[in-house]
Biopython code that builds the backbone (N, CA, C, O; Angstrom):
import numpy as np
from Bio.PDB.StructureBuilder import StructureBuilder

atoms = [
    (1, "UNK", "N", (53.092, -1.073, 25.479)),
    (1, "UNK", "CA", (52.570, -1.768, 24.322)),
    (1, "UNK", "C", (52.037, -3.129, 24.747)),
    (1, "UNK", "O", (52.719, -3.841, 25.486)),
    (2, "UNK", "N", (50.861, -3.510, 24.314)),
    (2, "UNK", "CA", (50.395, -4.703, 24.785)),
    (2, "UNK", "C", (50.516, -5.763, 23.529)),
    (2, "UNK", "O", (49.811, -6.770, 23.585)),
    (3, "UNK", "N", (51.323, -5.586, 22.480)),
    (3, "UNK", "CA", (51.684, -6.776, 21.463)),
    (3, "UNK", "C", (52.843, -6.175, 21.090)),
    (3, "UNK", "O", (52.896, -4.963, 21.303)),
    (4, "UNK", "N", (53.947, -6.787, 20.505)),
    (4, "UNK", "CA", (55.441, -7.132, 20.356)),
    (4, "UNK", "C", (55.339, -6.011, 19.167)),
    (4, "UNK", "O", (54.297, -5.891, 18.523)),
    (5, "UNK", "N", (56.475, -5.208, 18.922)),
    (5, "UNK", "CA", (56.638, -4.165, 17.752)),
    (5, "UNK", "C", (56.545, -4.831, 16.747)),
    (5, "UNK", "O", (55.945, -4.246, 15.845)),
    (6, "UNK", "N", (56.986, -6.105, 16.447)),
    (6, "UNK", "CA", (57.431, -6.787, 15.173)),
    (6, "UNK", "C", (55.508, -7.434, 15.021)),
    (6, "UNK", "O", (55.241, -7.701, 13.850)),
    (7, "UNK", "N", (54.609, -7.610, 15.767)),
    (7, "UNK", "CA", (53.401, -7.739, 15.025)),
    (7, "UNK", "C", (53.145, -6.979, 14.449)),
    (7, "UNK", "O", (52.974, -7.108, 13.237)),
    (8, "UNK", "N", (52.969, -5.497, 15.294)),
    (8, "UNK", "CA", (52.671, -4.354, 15.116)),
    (8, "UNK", "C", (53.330, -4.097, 13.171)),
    (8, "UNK", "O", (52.538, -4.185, 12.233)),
    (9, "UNK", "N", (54.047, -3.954, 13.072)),
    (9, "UNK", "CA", (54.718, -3.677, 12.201)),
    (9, "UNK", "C", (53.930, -4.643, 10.999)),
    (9, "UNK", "O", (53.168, -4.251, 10.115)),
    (10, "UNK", "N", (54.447, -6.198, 11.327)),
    (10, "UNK", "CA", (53.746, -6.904, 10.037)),
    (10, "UNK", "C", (52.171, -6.571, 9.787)),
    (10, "UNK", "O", (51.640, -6.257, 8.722)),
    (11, "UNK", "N", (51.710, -6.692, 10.776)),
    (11, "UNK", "CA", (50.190, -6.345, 10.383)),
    (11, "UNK", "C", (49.664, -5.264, 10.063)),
    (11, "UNK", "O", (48.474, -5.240, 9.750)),
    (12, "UNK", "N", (50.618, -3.858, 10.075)),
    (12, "UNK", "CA", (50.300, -2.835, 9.507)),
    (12, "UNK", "C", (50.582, -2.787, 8.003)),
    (12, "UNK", "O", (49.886, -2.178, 7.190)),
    (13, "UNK", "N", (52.344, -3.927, 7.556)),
    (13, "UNK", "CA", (52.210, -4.204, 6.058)),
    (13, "UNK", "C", (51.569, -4.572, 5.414)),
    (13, "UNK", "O", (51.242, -4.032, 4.357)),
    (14, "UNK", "N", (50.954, -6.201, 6.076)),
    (14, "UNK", "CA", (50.381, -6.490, 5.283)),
    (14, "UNK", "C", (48.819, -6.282, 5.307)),
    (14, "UNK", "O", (47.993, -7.073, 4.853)),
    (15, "UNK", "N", (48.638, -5.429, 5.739)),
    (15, "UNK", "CA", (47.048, -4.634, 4.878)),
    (15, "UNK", "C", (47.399, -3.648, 3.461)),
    (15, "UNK", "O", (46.533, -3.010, 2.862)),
    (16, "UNK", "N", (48.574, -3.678, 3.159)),
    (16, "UNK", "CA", (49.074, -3.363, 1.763)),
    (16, "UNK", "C", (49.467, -4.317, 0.567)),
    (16, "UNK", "O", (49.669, -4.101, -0.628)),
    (17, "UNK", "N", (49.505, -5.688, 1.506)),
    (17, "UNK", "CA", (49.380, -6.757, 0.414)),
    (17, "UNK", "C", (48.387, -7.064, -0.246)),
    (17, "UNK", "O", (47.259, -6.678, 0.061)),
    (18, "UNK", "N", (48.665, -7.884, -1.365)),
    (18, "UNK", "CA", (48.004, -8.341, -2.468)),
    (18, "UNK", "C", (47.651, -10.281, -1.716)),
    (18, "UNK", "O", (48.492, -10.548, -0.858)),
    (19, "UNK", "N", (46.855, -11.181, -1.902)),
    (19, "UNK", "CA", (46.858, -12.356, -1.360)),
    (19, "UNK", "C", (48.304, -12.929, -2.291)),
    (19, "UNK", "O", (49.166, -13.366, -1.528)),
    (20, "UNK", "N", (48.572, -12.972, -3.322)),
    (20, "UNK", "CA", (49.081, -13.620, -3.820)),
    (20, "UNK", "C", (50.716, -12.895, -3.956)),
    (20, "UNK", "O", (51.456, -13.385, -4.809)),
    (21, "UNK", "N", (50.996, -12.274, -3.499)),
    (21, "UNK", "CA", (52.201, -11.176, -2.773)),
    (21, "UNK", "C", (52.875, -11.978, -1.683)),
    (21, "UNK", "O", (53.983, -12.505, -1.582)),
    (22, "UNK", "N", (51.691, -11.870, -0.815)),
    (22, "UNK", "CA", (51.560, -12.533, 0.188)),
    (22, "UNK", "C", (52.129, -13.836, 0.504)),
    (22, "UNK", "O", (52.814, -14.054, 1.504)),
    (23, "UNK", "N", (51.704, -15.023, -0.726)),
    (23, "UNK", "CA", (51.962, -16.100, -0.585)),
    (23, "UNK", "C", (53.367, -16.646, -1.301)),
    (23, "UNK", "O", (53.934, -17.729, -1.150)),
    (24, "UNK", "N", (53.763, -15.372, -2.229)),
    (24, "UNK", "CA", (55.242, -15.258, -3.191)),
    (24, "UNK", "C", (56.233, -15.290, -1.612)),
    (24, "UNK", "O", (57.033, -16.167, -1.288)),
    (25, "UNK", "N", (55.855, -14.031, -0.819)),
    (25, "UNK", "CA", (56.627, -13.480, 0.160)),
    (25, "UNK", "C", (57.139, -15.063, 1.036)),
    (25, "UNK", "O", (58.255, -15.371, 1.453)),
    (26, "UNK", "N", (55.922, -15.787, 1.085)),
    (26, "UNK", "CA", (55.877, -16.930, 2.307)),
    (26, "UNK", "C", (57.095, -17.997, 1.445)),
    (26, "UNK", "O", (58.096, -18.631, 1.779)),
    (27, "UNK", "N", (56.441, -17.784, 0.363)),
    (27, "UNK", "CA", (58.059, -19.114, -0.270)),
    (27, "UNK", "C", (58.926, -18.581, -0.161)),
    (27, "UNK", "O", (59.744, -19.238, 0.482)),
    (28, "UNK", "N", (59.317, -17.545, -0.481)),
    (28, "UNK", "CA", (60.853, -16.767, -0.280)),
    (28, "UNK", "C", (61.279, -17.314, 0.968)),
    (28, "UNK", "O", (62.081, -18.223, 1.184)),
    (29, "UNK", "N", (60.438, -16.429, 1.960)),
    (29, "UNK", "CA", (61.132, -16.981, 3.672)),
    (29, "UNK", "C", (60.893, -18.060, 3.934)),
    (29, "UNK", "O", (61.622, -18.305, 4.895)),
    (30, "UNK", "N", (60.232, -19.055, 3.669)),
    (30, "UNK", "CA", (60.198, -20.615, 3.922)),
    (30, "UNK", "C", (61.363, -21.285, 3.551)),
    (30, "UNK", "O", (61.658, -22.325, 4.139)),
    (31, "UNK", "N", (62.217, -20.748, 2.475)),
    (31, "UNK", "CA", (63.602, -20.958, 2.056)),
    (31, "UNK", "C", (64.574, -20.890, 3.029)),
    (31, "UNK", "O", (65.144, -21.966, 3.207)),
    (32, "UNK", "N", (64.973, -19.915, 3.763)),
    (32, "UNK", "CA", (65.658, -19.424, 4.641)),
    (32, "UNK", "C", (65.907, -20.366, 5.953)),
    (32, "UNK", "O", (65.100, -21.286, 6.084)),
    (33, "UNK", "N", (66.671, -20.274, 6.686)),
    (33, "UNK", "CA", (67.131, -20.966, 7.808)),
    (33, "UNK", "C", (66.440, -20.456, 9.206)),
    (33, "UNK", "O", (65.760, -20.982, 10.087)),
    (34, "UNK", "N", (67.101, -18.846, 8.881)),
    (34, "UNK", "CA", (66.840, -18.501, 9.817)),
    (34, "UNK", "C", (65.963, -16.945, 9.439)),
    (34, "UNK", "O", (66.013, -16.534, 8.279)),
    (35, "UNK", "N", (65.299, -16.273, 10.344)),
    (35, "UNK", "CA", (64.747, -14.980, 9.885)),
    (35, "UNK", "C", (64.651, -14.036, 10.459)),
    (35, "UNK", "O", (63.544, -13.747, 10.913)),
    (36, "UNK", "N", (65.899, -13.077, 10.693)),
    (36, "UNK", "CA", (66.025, -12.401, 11.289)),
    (36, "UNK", "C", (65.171, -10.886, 11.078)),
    (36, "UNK", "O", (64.717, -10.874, 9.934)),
    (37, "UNK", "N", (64.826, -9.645, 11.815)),
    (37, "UNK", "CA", (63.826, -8.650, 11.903)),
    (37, "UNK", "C", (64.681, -7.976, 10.774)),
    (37, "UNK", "O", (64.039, -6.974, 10.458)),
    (38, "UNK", "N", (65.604, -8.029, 10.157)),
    (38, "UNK", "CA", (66.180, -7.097, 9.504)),
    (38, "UNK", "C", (66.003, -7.717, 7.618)),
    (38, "UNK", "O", (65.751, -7.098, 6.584)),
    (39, "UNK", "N", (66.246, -8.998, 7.863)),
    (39, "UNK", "CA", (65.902, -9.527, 6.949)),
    (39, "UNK", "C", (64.243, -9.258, 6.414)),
    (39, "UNK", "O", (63.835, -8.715, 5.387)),
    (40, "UNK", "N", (63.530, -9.852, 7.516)),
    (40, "UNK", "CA", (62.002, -9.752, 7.124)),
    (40, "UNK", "C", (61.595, -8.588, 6.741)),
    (40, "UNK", "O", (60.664, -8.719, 5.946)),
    (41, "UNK", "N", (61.877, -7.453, 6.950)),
    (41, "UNK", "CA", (61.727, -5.649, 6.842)),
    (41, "UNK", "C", (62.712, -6.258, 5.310)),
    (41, "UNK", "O", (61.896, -6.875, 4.625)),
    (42, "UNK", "N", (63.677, -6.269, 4.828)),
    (42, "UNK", "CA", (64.120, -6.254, 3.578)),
    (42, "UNK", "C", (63.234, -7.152, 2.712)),
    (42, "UNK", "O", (63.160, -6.987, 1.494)),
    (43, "UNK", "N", (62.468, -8.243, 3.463)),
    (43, "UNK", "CA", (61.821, -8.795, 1.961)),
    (43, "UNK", "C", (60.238, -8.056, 2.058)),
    (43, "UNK", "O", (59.555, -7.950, 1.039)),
    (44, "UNK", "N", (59.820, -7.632, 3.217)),
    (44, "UNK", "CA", (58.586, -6.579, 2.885)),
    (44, "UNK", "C", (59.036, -5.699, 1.472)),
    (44, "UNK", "O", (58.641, -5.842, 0.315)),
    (45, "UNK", "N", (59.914, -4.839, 1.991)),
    (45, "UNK", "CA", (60.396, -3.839, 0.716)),
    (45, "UNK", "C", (60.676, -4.855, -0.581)),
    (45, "UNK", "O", (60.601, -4.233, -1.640)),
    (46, "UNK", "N", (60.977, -6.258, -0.743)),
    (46, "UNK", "CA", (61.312, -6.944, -1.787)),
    (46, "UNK", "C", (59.957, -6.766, -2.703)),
    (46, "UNK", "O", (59.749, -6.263, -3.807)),
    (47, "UNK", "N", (59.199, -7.367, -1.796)),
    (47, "UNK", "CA", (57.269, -7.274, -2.324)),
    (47, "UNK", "C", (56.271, -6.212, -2.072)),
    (47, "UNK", "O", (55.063, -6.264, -2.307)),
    (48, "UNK", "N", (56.986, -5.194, -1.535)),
    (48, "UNK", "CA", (55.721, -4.442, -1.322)),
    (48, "UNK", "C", (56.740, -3.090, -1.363)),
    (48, "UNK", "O", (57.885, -3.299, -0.962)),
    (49, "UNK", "N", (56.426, -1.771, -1.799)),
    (49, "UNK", "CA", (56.450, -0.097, -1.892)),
    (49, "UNK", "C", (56.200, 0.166, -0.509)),
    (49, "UNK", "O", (55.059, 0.457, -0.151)),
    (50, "UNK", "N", (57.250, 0.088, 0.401)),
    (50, "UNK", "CA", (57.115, 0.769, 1.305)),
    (50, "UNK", "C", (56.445, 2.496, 1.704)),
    (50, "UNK", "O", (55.878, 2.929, 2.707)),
    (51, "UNK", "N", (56.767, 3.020, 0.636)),
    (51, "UNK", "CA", (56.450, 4.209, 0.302)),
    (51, "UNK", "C", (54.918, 4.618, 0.263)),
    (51, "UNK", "O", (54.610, 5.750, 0.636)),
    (52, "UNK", "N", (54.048, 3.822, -0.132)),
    (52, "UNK", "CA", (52.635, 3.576, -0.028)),
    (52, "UNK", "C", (52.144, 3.971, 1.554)),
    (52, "UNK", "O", (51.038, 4.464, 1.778)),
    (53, "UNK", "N", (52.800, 3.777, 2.249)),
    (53, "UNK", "CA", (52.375, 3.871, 3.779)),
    (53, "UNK", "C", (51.947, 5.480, 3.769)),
    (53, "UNK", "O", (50.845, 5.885, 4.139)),
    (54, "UNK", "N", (53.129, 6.399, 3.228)),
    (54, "UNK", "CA", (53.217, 7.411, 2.982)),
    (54, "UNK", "C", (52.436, 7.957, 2.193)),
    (54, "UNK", "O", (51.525, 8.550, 2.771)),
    (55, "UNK", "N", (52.409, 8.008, 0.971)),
    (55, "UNK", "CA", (51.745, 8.528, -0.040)),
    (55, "UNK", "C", (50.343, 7.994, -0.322)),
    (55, "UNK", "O", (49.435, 8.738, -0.693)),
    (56, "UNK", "N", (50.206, 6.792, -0.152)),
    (56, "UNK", "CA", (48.729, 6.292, -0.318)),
    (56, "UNK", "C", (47.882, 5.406, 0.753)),
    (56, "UNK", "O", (47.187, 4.438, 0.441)),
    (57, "UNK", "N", (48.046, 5.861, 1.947)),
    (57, "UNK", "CA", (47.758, 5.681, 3.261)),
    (57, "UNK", "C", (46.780, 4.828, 3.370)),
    (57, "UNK", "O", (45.872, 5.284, 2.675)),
    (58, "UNK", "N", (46.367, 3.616, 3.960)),
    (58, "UNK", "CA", (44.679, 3.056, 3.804)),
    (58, "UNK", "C", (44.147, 3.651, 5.178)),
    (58, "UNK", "O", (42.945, 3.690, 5.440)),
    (59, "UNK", "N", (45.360, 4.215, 6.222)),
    (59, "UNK", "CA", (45.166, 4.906, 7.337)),
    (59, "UNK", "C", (45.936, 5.902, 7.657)),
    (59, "UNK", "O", (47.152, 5.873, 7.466)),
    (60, "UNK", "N", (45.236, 7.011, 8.241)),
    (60, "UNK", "CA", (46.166, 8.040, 8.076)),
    (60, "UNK", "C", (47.288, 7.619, 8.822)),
    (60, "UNK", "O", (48.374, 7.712, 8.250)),
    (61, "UNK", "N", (47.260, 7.102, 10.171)),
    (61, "UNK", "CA", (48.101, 6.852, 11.401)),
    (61, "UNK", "C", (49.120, 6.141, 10.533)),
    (61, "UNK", "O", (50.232, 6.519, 10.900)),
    (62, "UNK", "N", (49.237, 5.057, 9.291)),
    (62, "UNK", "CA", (49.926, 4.219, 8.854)),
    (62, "UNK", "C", (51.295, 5.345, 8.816)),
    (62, "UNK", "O", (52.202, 5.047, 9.594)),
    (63, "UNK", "N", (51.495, 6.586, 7.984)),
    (63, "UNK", "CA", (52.585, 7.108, 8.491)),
    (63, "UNK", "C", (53.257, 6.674, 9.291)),
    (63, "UNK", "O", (54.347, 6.272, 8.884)),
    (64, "UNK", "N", (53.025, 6.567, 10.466)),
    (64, "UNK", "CA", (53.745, 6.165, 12.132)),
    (64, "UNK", "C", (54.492, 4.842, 11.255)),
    (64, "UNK", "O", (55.523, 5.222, 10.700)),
    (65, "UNK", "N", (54.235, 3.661, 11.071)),
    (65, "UNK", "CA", (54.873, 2.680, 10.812)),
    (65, "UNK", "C", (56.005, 3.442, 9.561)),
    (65, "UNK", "O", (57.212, 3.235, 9.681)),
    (66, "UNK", "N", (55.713, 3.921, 8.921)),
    (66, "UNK", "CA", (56.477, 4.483, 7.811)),
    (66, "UNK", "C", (57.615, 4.702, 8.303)),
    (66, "UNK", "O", (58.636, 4.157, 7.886)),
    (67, "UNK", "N", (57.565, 5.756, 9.514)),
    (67, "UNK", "CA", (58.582, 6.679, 10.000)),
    (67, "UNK", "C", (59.630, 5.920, 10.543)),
    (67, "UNK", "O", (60.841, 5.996, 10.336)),
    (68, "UNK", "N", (58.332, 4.440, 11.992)),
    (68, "UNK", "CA", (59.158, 3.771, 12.758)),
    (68, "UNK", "C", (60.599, 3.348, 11.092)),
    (68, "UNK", "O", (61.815, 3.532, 11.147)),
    (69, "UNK", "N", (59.845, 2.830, 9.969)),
    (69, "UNK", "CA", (60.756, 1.716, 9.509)),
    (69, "UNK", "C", (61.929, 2.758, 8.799)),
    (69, "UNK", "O", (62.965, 2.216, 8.412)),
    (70, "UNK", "N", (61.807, 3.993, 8.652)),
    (70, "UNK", "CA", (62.661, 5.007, 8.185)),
    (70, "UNK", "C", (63.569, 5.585, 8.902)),
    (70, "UNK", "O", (64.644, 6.011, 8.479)),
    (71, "UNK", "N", (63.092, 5.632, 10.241)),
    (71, "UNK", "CA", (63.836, 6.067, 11.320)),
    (71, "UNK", "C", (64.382, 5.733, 12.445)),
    (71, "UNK", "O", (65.356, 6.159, 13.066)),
    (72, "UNK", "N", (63.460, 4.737, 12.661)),
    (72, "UNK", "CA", (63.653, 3.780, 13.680)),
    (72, "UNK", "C", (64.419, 2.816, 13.762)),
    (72, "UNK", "O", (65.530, 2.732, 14.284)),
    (73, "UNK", "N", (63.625, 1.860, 13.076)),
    (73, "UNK", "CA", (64.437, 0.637, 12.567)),
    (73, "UNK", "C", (65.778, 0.401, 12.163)),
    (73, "UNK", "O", (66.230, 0.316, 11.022)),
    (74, "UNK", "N", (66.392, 0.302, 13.344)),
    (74, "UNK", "CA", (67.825, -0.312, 12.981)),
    (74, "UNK", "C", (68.476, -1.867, 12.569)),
    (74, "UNK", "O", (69.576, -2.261, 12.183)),
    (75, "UNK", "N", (67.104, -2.532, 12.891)),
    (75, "UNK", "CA", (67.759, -3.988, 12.275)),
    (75, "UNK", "C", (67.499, -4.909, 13.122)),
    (75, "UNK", "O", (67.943, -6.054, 13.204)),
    (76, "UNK", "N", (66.684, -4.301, 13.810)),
    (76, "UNK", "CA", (65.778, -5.007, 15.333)),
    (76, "UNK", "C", (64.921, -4.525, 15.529)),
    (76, "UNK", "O", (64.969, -3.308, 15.352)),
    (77, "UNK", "N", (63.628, -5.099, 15.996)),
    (77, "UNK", "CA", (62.311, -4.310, 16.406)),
    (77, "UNK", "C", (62.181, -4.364, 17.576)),
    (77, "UNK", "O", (62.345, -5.413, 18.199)),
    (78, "UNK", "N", (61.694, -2.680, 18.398)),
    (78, "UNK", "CA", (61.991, -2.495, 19.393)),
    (78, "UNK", "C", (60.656, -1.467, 19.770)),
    (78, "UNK", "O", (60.095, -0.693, 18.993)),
    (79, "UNK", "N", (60.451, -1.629, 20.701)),
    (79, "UNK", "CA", (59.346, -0.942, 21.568)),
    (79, "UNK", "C", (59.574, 1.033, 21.264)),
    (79, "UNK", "O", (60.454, 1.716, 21.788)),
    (80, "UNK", "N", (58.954, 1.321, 20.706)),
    (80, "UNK", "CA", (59.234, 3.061, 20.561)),
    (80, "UNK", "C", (57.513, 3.560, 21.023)),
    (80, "UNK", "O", (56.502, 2.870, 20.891)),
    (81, "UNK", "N", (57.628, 5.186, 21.672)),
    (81, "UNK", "CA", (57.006, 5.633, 21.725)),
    (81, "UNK", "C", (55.440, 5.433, 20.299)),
    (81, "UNK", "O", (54.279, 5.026, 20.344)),
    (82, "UNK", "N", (56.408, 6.027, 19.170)),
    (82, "UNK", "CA", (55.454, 5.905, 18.018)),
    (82, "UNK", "C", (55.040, 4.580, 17.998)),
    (82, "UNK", "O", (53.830, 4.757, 18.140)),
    (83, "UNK", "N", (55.177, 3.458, 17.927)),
    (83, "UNK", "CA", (54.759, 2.125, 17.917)),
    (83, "UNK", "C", (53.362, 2.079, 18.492)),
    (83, "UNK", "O", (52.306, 1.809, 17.920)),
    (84, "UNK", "N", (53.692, 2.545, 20.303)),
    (84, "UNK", "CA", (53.235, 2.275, 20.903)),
    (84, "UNK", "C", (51.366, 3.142, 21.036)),
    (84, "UNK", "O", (50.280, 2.701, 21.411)),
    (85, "UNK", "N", (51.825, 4.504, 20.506)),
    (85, "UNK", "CA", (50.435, 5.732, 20.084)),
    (85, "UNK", "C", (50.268, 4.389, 18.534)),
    (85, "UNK", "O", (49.348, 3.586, 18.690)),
    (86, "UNK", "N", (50.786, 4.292, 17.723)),
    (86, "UNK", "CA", (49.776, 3.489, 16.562)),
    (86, "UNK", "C", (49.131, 2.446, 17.014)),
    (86, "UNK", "O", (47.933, 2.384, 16.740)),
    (87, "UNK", "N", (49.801, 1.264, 17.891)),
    (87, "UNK", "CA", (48.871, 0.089, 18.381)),
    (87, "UNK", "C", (47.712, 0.679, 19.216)),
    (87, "UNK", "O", (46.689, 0.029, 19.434)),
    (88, "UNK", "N", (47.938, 2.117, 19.745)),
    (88, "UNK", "CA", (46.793, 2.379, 20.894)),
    (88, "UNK", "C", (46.062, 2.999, 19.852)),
    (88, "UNK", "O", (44.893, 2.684, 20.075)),
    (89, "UNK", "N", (46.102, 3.672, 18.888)),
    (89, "UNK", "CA", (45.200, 4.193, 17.922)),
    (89, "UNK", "C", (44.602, 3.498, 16.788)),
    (89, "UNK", "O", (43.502, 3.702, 16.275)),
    (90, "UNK", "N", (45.264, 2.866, 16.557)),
    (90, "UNK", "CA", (44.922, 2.164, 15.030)),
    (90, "UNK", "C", (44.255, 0.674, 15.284)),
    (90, "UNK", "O", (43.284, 0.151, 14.736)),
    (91, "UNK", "N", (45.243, 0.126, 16.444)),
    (91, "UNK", "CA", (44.632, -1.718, 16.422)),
    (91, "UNK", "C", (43.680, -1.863, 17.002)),
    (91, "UNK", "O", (43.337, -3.031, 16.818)),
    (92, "UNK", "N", (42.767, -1.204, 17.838)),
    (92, "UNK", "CA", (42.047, -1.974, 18.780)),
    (92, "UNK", "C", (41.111, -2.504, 17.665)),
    (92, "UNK", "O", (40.994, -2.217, 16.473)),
    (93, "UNK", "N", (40.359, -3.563, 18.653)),
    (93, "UNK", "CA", (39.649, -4.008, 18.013)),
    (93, "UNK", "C", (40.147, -5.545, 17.065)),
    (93, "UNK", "O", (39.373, -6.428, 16.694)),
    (94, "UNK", "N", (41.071, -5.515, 16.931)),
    (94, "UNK", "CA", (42.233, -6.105, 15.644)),
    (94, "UNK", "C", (42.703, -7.479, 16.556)),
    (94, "UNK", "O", (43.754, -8.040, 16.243)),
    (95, "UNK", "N", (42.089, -7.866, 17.410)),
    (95, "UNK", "CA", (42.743, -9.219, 18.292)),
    (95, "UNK", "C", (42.515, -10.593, 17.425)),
    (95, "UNK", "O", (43.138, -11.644, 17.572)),
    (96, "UNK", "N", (41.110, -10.231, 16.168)),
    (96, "UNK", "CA", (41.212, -11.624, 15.733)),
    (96, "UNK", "C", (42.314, -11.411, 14.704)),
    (96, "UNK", "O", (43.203, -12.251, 14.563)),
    (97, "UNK", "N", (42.247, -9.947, 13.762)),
    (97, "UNK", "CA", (43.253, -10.334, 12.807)),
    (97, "UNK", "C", (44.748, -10.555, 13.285)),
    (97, "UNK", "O", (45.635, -10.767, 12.457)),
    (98, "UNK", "N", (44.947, -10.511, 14.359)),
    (98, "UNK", "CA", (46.350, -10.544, 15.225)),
    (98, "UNK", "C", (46.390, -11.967, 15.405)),
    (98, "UNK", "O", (47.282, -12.470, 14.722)),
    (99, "UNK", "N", (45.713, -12.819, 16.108)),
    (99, "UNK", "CA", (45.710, -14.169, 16.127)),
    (99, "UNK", "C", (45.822, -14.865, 14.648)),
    (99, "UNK", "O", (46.584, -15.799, 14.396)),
    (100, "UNK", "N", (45.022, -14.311, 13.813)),
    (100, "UNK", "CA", (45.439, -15.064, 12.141)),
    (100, "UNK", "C", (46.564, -14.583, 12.332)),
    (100, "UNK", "O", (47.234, -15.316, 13.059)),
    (101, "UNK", "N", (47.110, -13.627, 11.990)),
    (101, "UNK", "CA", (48.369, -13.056, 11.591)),
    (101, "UNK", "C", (49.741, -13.882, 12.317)),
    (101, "UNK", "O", (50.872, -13.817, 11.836)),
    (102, "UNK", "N", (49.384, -14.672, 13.580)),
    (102, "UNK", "CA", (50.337, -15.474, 14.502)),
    (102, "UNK", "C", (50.188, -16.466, 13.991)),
    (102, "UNK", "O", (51.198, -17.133, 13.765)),
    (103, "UNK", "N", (48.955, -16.953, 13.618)),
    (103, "UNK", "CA", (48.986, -18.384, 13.339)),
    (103, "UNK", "C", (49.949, -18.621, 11.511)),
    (103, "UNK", "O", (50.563, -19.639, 11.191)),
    (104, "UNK", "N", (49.762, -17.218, 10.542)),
    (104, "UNK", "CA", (50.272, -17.144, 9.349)),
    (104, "UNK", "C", (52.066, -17.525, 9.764)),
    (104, "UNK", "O", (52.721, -18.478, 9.341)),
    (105, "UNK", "N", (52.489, -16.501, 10.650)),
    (105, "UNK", "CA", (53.871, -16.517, 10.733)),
    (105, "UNK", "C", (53.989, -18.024, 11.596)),
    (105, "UNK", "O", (54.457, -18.807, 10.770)),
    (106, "UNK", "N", (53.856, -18.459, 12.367)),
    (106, "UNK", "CA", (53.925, -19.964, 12.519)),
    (106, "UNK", "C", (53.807, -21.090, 11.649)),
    (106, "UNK", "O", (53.914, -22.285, 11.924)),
    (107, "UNK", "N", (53.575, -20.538, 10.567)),
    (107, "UNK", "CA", (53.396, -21.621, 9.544)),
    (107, "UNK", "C", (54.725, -21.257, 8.626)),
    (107, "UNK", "O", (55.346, -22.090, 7.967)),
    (108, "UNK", "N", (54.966, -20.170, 8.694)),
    (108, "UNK", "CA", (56.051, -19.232, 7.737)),
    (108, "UNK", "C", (57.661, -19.954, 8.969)),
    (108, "UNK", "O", (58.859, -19.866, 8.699)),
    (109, "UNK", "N", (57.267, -20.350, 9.753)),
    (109, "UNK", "CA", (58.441, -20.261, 11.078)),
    (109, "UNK", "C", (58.740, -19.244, 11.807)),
    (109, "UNK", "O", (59.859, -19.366, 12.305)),
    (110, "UNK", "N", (58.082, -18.071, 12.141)),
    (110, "UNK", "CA", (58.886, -17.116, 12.049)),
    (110, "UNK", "C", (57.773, -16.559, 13.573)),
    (110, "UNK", "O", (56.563, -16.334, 13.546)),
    (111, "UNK", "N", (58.760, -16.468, 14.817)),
    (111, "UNK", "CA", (58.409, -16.335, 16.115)),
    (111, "UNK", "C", (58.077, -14.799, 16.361)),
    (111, "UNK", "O", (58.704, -13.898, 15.805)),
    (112, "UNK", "N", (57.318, -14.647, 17.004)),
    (112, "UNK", "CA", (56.790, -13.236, 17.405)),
    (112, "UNK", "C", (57.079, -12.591, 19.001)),
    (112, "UNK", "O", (56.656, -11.475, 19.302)),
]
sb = StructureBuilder()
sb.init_structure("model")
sb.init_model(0)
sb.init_chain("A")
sb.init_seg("    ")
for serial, (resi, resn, name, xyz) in enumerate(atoms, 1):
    if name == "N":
        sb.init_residue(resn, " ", resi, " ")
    sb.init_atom(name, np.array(xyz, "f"), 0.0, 1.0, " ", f" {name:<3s}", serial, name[0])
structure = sb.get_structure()
């Protein structure tokens, strides 16, 4: 994998956000101390239908993230096969929205 699971992951959510979802989500965790991968995966599901990945796909591949966070995801984000076929299928191309997306969570505190 040539970017960290936990980008991978946010930037596949939030192409299911709303802008203003988005910016609810950022005060919530701006509250917080600290922000751990298990936490952040619980306030995705706070603001957003995880289930959508599934049922109303904006990509088919989005499944894969579905599964990682159903099956995978134990409460840490971690390098998996599936991760690694979605970033090679789905992101290329995606280096500028990856750089916004670093510079968003740096403002949020929250290390990649």
């Amino acid at each position: 994998m040539e970017h960290s699971p936990r980008l991978v992951v946010l930037l596949a959510l939030l192409r299911y956000m709303k802008p203003e979802e988005v910016e609810r989500m950022k005060i919530d965790l701006a509250k917080l101390k600290a922000v751990t991968d298990r936490l952040l995966v619980d306030r995705f599901r706070k603001y957003l239908d995880i289930e959508r990945l599934r049922t109303e796909p904006l990509v088919p591949e989005d499944i894969m993230v579905y599964n990682y966070l159903q099956y995978e995801f134990t409460g840490k984000f971690i390098k998996t096969k599936l991760l690694a076929r979605y970033e090679r299928e789905v992101m290329k191309g995606e280096i500028a929205a990856i750089n916004e997306l670093r510079s968003i969570l740096r403002s949020m505190k929250i290390d990649l």
